[in-house]
KEKE-3310 file (N, C-alpha, C; in steps of 0.2 Angstrom, whole numbers, plus 5000, padded with zeros to 4 digits):
npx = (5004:5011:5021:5020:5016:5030:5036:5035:5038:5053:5054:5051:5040:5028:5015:5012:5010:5001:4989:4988:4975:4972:4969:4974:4973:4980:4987:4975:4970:4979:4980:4968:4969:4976:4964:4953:4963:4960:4948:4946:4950:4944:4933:4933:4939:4927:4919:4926:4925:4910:4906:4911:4902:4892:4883:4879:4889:4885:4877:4883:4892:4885:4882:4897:4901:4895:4901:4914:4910:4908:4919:4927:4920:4922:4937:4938:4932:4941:4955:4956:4945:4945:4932:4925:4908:4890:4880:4869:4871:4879:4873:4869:4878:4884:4873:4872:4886:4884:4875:4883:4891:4880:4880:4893:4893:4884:4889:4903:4894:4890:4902:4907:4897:4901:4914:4915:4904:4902:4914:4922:4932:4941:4935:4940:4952:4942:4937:4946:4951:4937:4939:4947:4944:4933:4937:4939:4929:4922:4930:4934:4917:4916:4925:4920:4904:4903:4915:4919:4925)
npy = (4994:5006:5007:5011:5026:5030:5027:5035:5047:5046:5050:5062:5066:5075:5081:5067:5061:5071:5075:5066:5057:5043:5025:5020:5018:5022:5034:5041:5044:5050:5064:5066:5070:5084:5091:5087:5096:5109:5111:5109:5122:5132:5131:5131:5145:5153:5147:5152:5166:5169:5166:5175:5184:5183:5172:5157:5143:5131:5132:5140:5132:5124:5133:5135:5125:5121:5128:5123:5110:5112:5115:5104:5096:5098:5099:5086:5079:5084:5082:5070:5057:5055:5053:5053:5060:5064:5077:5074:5064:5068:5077:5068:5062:5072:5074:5061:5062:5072:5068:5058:5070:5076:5067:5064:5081:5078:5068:5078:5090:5084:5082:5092:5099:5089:5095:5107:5113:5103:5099:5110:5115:5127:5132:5134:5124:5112:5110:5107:5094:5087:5087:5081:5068:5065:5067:5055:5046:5051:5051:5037:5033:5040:5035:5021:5022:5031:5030:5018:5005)
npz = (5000:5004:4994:4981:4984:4992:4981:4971:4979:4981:4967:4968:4962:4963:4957:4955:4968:4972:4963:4950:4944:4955:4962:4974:4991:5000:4996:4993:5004:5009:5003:5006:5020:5016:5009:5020:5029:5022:5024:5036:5041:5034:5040:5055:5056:5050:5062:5074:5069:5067:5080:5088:5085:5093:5091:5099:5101:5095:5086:5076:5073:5064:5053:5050:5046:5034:5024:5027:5020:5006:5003:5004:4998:4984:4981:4985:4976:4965:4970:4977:4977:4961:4954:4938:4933:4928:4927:4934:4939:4948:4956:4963:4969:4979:4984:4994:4998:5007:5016:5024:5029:5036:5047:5051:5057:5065:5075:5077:5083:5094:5099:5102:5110:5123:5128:5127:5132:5143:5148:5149:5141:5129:5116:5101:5105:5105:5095:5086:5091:5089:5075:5071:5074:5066:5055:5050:5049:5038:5029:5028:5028:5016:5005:5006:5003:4993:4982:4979:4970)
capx = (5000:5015:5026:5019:5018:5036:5041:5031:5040:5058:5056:5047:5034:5021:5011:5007:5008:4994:4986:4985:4969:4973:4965:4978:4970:4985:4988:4969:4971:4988:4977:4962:4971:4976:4957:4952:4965:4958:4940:4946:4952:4939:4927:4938:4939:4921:4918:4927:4921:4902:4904:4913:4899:4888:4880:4881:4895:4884:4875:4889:4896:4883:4885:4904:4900:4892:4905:4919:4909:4907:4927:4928:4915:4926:4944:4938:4932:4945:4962:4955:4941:4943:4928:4920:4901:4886:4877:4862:4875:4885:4868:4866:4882:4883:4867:4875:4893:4881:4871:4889:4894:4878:4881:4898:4892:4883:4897:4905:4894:4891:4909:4908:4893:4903:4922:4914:4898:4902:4922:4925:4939:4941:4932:4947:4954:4938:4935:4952:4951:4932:4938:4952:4939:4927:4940:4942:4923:4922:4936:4929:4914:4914:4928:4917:4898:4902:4919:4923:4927)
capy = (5000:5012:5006:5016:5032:5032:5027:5045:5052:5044:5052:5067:5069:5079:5077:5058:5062:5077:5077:5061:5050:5035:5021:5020:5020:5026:5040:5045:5044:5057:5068:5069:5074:5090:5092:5088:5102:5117:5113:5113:5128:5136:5128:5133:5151:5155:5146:5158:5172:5166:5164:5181:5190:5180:5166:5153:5140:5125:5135:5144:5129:5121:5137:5136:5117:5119:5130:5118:5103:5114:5115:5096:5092:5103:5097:5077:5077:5085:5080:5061:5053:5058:5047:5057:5059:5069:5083:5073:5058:5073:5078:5060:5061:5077:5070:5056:5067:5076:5063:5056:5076:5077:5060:5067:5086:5076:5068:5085:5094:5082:5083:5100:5100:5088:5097:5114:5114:5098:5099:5117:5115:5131:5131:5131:5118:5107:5110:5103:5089:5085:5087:5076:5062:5066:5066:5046:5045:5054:5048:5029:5032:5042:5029:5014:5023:5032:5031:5013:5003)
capz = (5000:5006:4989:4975:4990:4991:4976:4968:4984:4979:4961:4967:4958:4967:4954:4955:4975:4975:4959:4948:4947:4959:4967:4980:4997:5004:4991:4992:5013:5012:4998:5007:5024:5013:5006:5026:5031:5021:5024:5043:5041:5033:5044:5061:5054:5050:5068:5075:5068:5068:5088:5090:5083:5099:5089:5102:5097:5091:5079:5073:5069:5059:5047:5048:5042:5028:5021:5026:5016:5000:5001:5006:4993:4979:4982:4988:4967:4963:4971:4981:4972:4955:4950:4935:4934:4924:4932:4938:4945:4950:4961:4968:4972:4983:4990:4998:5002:5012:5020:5026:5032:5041:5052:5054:5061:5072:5080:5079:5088:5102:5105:5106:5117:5128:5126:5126:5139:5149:5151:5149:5135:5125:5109:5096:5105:5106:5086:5082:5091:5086:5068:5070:5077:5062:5048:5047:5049:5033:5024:5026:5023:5008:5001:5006:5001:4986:4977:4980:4965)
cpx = (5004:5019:5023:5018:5025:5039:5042:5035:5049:5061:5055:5042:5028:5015:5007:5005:5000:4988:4982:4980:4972:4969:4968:4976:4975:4988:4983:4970:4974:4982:4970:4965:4973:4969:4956:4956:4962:4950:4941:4946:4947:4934:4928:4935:4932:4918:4920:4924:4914:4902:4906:4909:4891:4882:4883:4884:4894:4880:4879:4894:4891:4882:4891:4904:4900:4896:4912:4918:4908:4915:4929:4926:4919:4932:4944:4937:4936:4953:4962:4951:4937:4939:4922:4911:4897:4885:4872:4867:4878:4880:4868:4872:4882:4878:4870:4882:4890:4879:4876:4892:4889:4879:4887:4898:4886:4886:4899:4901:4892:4896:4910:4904:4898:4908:4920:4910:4900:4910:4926:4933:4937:4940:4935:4949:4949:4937:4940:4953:4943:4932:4944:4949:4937:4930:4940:4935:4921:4926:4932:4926:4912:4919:4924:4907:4901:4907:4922:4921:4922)
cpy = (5006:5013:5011:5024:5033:5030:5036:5048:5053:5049:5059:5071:5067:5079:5070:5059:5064:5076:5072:5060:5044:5032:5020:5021:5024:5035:5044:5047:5053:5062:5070:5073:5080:5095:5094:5096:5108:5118:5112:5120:5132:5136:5132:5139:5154:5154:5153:5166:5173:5168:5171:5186:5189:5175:5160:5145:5133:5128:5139:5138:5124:5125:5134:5129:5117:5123:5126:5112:5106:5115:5109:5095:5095:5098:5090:5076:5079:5082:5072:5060:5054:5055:5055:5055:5065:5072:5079:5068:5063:5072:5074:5059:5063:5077:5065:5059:5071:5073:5061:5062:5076:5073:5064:5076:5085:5073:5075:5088:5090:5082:5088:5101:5098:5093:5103:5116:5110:5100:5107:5118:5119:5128:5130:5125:5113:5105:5105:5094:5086:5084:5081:5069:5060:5064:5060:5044:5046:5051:5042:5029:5035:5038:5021:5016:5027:5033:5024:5010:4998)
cpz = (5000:4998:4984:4979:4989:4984:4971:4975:4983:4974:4962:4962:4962:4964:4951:4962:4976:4967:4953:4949:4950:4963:4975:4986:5001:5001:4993:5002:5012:5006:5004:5014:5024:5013:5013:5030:5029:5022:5031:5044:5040:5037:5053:5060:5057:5057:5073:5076:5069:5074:5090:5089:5088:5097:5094:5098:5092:5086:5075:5070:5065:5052:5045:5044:5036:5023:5018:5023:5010:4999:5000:5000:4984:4975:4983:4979:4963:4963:4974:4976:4966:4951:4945:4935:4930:4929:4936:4943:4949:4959:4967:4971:4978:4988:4996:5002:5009:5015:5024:5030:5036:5047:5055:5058:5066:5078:5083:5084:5096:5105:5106:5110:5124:5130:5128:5134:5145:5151:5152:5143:5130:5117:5102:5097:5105:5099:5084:5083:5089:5078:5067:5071:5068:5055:5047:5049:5040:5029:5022:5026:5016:5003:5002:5004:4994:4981:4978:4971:4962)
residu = (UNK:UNK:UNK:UNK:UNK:UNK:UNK:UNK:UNK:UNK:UNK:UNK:UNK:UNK:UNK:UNK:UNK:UNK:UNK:UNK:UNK:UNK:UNK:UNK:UNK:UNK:UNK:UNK:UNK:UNK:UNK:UNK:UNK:UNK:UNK:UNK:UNK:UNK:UNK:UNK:UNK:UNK:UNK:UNK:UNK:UNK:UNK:UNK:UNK:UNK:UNK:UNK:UNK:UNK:UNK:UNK:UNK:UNK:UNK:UNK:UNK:UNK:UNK:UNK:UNK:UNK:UNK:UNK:UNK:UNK:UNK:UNK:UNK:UNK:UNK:UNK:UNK:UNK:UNK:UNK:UNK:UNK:UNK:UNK:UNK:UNK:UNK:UNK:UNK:UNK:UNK:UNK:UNK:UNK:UNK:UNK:UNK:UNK:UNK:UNK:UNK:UNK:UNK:UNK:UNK:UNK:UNK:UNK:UNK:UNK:UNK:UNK:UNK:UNK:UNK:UNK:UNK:UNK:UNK:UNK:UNK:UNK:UNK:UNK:UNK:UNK:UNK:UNK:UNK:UNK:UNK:UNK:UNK:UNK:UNK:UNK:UNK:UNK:UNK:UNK:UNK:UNK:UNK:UNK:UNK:UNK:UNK:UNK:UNK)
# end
């Protein structure tokens, strides 16, 4: 699974690493952990901002959500599971990507309810580690419901 990862690492090319279409589970993993980064980011941020403007912090993060799954939902078609599709399959797709984001922002915010309400652990740090939980929820099932082979 590692072998074709370092081999593309050996030669350096960033582009079989990052960009290529591949099946490689461990390609697509290391790829989507980038994807997963900048829809935390964006997701974190807007949290952030949302809550500092006095939107209490679990509704501020099902906004902040939906912004970091339309990044997710962008870059996971583009950079991890480059499986092409028409506009309508496109649809049914995003349907199901969604269905799979929603299960996972109910995760998240229970562990921000717990992390935030229940244990008192400041709101950045609970996000990070709730999205660190969430990510391999996501990952495996959108690699096992909608881009498996």
């Amino acid at each position: 699974m590692l072998k074709k990862f370092f081999e593309l690492l050996k030669k350096g090319d960033i582009k079989g690493i990052m960009l290529e279409p591949t099946e490689d589970s461990f390609l697509q993993f290391f790829r989507y952990i980038f994807v997963g980064g900048a829809s935390f980011v964006v997701d974190w941020a807007l949290l952030q901002i949302i809550e500092a403007m006095g939107v209490y912090h679990l509704i501020a993060g099902i906004f902040s959500f939906i912004a970091g799954l339309c990044v997710n939902f962008g870059l996971s078609k583009l950079l991890v599971f480059s499986k092409k599709s028409d506009k309508k399959a496109a649809a049914k797709e995003f349907s199901v990507f969604g269905i799979i984001a929603v299960f996972g922002l109910a995760i998240t915010e229970g562990l921000m309810w717990v992390f935030v309400d229940k244990l008192g652990i400041h709101l950045a740090i609970a996000k990070i580690i709730a999205a660190g939980i969430v990510l391999f929820w996501n990952f495996f099932m959108k690699k096992i419901l909608l881009y498996r082979k």
